[in-house]
C-alpha positions as a printed Julia matrix, in Angstrom:
113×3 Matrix{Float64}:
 -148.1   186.24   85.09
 -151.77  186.84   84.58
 -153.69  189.54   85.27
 -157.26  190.98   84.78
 -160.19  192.03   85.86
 -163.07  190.31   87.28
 -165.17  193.36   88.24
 -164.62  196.76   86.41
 -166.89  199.99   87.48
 -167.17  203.28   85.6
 -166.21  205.23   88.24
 -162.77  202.64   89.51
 -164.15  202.55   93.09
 -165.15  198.51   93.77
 -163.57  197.32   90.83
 -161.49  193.71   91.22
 -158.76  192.89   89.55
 -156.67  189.57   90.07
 -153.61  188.79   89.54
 -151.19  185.54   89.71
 -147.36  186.11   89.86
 -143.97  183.55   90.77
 -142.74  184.03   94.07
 -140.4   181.88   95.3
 -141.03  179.82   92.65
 -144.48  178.82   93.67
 -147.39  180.78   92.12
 -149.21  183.05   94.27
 -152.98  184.32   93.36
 -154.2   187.52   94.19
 -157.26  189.51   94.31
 -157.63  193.12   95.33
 -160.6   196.03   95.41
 -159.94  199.13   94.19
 -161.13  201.66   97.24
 -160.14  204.85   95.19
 -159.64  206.41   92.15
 -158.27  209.83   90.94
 -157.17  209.23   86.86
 -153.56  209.65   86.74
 -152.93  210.02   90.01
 -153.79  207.73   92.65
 -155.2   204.18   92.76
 -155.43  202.78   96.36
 -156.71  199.17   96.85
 -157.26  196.5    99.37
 -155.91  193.22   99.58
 -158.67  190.03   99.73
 -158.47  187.15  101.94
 -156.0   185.5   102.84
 -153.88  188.19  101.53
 -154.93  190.76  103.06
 -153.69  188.72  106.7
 -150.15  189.84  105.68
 -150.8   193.02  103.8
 -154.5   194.57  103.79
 -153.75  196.96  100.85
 -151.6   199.54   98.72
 -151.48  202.59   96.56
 -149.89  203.55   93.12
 -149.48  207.37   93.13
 -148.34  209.23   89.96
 -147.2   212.7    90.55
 -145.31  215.14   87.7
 -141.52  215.78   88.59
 -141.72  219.47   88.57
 -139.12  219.64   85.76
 -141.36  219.3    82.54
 -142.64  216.39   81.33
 -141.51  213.58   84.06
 -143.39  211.86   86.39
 -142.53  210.24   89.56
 -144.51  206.51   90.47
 -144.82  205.36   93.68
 -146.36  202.49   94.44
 -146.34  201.12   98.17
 -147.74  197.88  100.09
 -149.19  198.2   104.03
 -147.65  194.73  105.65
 -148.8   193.6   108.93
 -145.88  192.82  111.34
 -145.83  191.1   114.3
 -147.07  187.25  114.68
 -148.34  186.56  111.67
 -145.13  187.95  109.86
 -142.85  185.88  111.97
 -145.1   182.88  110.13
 -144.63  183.98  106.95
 -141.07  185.16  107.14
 -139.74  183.29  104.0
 -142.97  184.88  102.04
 -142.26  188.25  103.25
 -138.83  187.67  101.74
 -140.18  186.43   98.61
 -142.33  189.48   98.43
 -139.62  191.68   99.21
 -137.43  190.5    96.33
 -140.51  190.72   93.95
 -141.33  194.27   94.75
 -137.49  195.25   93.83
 -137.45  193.66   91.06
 -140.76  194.8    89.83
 -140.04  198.4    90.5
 -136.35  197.73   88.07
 -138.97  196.36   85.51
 -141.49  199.15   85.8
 -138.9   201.45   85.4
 -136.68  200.1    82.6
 -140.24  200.64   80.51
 -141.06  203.62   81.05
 -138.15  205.1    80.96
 -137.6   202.6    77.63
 -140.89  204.54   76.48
């Protein structure tokens, strides 16, 4: 995977970052904006074209656990459904899979931390 920034502001709002990852064994490039910022704890960004047909942004929220020194991540995706995912069902699936086993990764290192 690579992964980077192309823009990257002071303040987070407008930076880009791209990214290119496997899935379904073909790779897949994408860029997104970053449309908010809040240092450890929230980073919500929109998907570029032709992304952002099947899924026009996200979030990564980090909140503390309420029990002393955890935190809990949460990272979601917005997907369009309807026509457009009925054309990119086996994507969708390939995305699917990739979030899971992202999140196990993500996981396993912090908590590995």
């Amino acid at each position: 995977m690579v992964a980077g920034w192309i823009r990257k502001t002071d303040e987070g709002v407008g930076s880009i970052f791209y990214a290119e990852q496997i899935l379904g064994g073909r790779k897949a490039p994408y860029t997104f904006t970053v449309t908010k910022y809040l240092p450890y704890e929230c980073i919500e960004y929109t998907a570029a074209f032709p992304q952002s047909l099947l899924f026009p942004g996200g979030s990564f929220i980090i909140k503390e656990d309420g029990k002393g020194g955890g935190s809990i991540f949460t990272a979601t995706l917005t997907f369009r459904f309807g026509f457009l995912a009925k054309i990119f069902r086996a994507k969708m699936g390939y995305v699917r899979k990739h979030v899971s086993e992202e999140g196990q990764n993500l996981k396993r290192l912090l908590e590995g931390a």
